[in-house]
C-alpha positions as CSV (number, residue, x, y, z in Angstrom):
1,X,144.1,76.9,151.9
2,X,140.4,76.8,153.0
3,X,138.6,80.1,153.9
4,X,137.7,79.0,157.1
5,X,139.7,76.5,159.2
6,X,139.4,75.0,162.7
7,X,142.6,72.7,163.4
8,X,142.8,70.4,166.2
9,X,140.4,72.6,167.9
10,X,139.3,71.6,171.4
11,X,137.2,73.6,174.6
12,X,137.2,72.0,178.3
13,X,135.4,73.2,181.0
14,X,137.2,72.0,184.2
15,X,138.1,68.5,183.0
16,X,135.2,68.0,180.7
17,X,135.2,68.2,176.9
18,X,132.5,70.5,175.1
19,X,134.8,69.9,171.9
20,X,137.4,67.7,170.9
21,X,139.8,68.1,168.4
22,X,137.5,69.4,165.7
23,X,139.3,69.3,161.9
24,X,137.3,71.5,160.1
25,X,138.1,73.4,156.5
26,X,135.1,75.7,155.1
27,X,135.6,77.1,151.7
28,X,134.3,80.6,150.7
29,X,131.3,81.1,149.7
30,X,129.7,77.6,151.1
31,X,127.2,76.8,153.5
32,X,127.8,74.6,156.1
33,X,125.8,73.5,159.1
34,X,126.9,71.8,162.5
35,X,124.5,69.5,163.6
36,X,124.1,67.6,166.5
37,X,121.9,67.1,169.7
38,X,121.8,69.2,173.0
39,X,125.2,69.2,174.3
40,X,126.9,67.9,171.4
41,X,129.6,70.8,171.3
42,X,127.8,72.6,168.1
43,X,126.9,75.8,170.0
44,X,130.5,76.4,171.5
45,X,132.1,75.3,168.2
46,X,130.1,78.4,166.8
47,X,130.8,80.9,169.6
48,X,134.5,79.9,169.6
49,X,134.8,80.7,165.9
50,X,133.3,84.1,167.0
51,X,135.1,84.7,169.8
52,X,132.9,84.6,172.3
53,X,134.8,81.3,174.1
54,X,138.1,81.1,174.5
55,X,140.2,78.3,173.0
56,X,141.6,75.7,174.9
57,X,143.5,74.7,172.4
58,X,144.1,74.1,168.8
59,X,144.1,77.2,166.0
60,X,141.4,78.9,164.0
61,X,142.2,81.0,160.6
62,X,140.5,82.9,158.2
63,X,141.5,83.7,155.1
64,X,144.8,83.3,156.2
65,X,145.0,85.3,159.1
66,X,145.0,83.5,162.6
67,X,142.4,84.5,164.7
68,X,142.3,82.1,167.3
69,X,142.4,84.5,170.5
70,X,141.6,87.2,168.8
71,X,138.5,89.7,170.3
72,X,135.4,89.0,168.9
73,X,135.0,92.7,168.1
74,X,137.9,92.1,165.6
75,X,137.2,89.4,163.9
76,X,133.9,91.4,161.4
77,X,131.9,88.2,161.3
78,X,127.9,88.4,161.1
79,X,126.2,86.9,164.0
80,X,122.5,85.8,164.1
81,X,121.1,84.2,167.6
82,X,118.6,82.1,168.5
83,X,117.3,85.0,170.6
84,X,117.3,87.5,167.3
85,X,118.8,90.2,170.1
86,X,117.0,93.4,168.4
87,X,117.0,96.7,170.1
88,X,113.3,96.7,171.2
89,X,113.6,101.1,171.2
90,X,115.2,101.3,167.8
91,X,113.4,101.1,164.1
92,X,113.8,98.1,161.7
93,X,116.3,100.6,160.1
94,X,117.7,101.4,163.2
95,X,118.8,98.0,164.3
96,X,120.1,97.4,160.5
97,X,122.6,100.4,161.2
98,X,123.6,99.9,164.1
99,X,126.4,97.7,163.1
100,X,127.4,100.5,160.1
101,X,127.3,103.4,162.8
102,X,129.5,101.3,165.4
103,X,132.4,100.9,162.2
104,X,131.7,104.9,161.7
105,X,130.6,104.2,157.9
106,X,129.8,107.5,156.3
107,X,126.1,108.7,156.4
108,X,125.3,108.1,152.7
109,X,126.8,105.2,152.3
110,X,125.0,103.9,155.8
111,X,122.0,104.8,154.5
112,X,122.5,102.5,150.5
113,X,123.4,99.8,152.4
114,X,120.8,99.7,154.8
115,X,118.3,100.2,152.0
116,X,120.3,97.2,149.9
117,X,120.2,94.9,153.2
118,X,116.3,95.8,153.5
119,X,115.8,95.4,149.6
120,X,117.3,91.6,150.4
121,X,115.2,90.8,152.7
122,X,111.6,92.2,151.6
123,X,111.3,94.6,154.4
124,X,111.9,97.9,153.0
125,X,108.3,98.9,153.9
126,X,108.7,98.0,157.5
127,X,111.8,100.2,157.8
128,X,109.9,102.5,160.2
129,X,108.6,99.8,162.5
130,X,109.8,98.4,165.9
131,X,110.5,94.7,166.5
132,X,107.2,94.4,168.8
133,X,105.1,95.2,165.9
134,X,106.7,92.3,163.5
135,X,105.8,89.1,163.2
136,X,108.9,86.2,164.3
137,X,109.7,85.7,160.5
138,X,110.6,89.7,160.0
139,X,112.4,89.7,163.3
140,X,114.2,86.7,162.2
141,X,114.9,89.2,158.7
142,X,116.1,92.3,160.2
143,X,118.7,89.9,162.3
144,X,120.1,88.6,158.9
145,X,119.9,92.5,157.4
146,X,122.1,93.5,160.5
147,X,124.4,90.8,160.2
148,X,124.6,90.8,156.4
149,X,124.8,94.5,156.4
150,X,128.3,95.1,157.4
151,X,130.0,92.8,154.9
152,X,131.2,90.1,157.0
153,X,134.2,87.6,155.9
154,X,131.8,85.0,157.3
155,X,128.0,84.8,158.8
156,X,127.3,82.4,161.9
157,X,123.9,81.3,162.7
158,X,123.0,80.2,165.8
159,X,119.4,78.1,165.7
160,X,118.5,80.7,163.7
161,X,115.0,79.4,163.2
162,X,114.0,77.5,166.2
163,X,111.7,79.9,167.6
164,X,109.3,80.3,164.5
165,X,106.3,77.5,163.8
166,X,106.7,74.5,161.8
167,X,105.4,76.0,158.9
168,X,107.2,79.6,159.0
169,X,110.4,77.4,159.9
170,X,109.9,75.5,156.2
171,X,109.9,78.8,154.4
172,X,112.5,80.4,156.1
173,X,114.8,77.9,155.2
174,X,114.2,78.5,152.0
175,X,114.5,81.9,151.5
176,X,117.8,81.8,154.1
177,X,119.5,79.8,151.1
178,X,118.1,82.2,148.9
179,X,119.6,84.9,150.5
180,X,122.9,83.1,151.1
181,X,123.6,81.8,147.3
182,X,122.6,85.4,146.3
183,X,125.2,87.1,148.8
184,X,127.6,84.4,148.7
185,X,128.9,84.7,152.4
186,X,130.4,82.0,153.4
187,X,128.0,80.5,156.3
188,X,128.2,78.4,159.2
189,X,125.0,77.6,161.1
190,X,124.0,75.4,164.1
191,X,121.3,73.7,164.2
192,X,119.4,70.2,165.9
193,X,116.4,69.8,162.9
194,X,118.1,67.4,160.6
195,X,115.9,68.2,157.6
196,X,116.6,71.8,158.2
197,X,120.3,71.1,157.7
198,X,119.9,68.8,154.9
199,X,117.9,71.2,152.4
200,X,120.4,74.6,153.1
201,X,123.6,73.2,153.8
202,X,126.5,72.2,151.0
203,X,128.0,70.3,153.4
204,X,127.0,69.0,157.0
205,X,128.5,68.3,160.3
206,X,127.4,66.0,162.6
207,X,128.6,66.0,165.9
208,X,128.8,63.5,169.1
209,X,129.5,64.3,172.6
210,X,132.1,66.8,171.1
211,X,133.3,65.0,168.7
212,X,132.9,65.6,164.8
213,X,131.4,62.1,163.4
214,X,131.1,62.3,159.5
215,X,131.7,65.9,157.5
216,X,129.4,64.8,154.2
217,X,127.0,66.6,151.6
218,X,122.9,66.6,153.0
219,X,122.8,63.4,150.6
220,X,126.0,61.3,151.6
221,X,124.8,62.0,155.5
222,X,121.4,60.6,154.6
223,X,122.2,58.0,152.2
224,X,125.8,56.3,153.5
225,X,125.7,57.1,157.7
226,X,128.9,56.2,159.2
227,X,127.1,54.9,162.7
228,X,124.2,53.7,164.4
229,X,123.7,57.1,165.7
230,X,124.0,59.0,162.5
231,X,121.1,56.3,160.9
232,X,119.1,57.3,163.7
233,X,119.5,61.2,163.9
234,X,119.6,61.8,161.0
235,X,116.0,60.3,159.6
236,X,114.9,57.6,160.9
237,X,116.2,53.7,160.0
238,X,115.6,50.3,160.2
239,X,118.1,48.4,162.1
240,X,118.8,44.7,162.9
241,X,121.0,42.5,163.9
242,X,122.6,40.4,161.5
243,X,126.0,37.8,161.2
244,X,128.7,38.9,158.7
245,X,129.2,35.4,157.0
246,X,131.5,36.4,154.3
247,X,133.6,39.9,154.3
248,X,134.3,41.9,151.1
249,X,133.2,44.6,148.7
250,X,129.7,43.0,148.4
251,X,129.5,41.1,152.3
252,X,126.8,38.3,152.7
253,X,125.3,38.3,156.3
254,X,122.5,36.4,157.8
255,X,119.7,39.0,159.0
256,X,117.3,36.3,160.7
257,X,115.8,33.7,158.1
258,X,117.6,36.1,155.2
259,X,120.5,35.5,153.5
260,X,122.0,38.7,151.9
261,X,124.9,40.3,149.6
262,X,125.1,43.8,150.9
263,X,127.7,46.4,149.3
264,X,130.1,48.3,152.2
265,X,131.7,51.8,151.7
266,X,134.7,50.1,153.4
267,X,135.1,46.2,153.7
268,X,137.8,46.8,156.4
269,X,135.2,47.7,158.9
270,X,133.4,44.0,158.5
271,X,135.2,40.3,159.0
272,X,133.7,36.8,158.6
273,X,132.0,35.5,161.6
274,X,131.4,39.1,163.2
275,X,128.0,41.2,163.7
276,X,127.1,44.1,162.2
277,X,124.1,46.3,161.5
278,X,121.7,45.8,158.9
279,X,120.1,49.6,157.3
280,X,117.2,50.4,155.8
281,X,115.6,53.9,155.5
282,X,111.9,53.1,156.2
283,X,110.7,54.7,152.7
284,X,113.2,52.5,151.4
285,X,110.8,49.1,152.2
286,X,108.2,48.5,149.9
287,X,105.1,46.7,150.9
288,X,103.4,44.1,148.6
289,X,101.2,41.0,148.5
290,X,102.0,38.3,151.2
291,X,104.5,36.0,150.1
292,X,105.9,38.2,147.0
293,X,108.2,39.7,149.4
294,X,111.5,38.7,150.8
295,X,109.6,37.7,154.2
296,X,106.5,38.6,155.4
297,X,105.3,41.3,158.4
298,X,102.1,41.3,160.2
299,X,101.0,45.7,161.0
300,X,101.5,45.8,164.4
301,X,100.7,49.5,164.7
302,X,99.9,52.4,161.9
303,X,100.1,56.0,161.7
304,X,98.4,58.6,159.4
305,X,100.5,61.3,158.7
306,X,98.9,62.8,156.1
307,X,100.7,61.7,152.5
308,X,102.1,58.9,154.3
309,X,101.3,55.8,156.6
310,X,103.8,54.9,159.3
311,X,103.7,51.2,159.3
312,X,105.3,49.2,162.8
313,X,105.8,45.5,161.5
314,X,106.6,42.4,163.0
315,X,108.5,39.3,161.5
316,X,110.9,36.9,161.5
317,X,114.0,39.0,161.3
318,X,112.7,41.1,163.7
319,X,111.1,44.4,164.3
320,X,110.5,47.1,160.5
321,X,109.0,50.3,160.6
322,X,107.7,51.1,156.8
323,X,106.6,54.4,155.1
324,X,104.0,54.5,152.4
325,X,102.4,57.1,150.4
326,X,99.0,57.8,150.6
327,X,98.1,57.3,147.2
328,X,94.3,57.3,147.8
329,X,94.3,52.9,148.2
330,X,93.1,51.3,151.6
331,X,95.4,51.2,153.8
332,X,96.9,48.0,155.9
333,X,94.9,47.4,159.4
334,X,96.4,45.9,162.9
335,X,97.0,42.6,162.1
336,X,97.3,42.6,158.6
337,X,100.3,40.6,157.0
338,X,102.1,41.9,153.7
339,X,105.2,41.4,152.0
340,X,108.6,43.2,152.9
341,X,110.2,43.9,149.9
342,X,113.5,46.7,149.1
343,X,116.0,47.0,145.8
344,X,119.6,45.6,147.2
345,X,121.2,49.2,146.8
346,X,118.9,50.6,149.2
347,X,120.3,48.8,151.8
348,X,123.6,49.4,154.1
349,X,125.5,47.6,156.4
350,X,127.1,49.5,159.4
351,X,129.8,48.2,161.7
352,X,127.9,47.0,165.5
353,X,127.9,49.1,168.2
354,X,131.2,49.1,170.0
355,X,132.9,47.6,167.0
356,X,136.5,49.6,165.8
357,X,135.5,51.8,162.5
């Protein structure tokens, strides 16, 4: 039996659906992220793991123990919010033992695992601060000290970097898996930045309007999405239009001009003579010489992002959007034309919108 485990789980509000029967089965010790975009049903997934919602129906467990209406009091799981929610009046050490004080820990004991929780998070020299006088990266600390501190079965983040720059965000994720793999709580975090689920997370979630889309790990997500939407939120993709003219394992479609053998996850999704959705991760397209490619694109519009170019391309198959590193060579102007060029295992085909998976 999995450490953690949502079954059939489901929250309305009147007669609408924030969550719909969400399967979900977290083993200890891993790291899992729901992701999603506003509204999706991540946030109340989280808070009715805590306790904070009530279930409409459908069970939750952990370790065995059913603690689907439980009190959130009793259920000893580490919570981090978006908000960091420090006591303003109380020290860095304060707010770490609150939690130990509340669950009437002995003094001396209080007062090693405050120091270990500190020690963890490189913010023993601050002990004596208040959160006004730290920067968003050590608030963001002390909240993981106080919700590490106390042990917990299981640690729930709530966008728990969203409110830190791009830059602080980066290292924060790092040293959150750091922290977590050290530790080894089991971890369940909510989040809307893609790439900040796909370099923490073991496994991720993505949801829909409630619903749980594809449960995968960082690299299945990216690499095989189940759906338009997936491609799309999850990175960013090429997609077009193309005619399935022969079904199978390896499916030939028509994109435009093209002809193409394309390998499927699941051959069941695709039949001769219907549409689907041609894939391709924009890093994925390799630009060459005019004519040495598999069509041709004229630059419509570029980008400079630094240690890439963003490439907007126009051809006969339709619209590509192309990434290339800046490797220190000119770079294509409006209205240049170059080759469009990808290795045949790059590529994925994805049932059209409104088909049946």
């Amino acid at each position: 039996m999995s450490f953690l485990t949502l079954r059939d789980v489901s929250k309305f509000y009147g007669g609408t659906a924030a969550v719909s029967n969400m399967n979900l089965a977290v083993e200890q010790g891993e790291f899992v992220s729901l992701l999603g975009p506003s509204g999706c049903g991540k946030t109340t997934t989280l808070q009715m793991v805590a306790g904070f919602e009530p279930v409409t129906s459908g069970s939750i467990t952990l370790a065995g123990r059913d603690i689907t209406h439980a009190k959130a009091n009793t259920r000893g799981l580490g919570i981090v919010f978006q908000s960091y929610a420090l006591f303003p009046h109380m020290t860095v050490a304060d707010n770490v033992r609150f939690g130990l004080e509340m669950r009437k820990v002995v003094k001396a004991e209080r007062a090693e695992r405050v120091r270990q929780a500190l020690d963890l998070v490189h913010l023993q020299p601050l002990a004596q601060r208040y959160p006004r006088e730290l920067s968003g990266g050590q608030r963001q600390r002390v909240a993981l000290a106080r919700a590490l501190v106390i042990e917990p079965p299981v640690l729930l983040l709530d966008e728990p970097l969203s409110n830190l720059d791009a830059k602080l965000r980066e290292e924060m994720q790092f040293e959150l898996r750091q922290i977590q793999r050290k530790v080894g709580t089991t971890t369940v975090m909510v989040t809307h930045d893609q790439s900040e689920a796909l370099s923490v997370s073991d496994r991720v979630v993505v949801m829909q309007a409630g619903v749980v889309t594809q449960v995968d790990a960082p690299q299945r997500i990216y690499e095989h999405p189940g759906s338009r939407f997936i491609s799309t939120f999850v990175g960013k993709a090429n997609l077009l239009d193309a005619q399935v003219q022969q079904a199978g394992a390896s499916t030939r479609v028509a994109l435009g001009p093209l002809r193409l053998d394309v390998a499927v996850d699941d051959a069941a999704r695709f039949r001769t003579g219907g549409t689907a959705l041609f894939s391709l991760r924009p890093e994925k397209l390799r630009l060459c010489a005019r004519g040495t490619g598999r069509l041709d694109g004229e630059v419509q519009e570029r980008f400079f992002l630094g240690s890439q170019w963003l490439y907007r391309l126009a051809s006969d198959a339709g619209e590509w959007t192309a990434l290339a590193p800046n490797d220190g060579r000119d770079a294509l102007a409006v209205g240049d034309v170059a080759g469009l060029d990808w290795s045949d295992h790059c590529a994925r085909l994805l049932a059209a919108d409104g088909a049946t998976p």
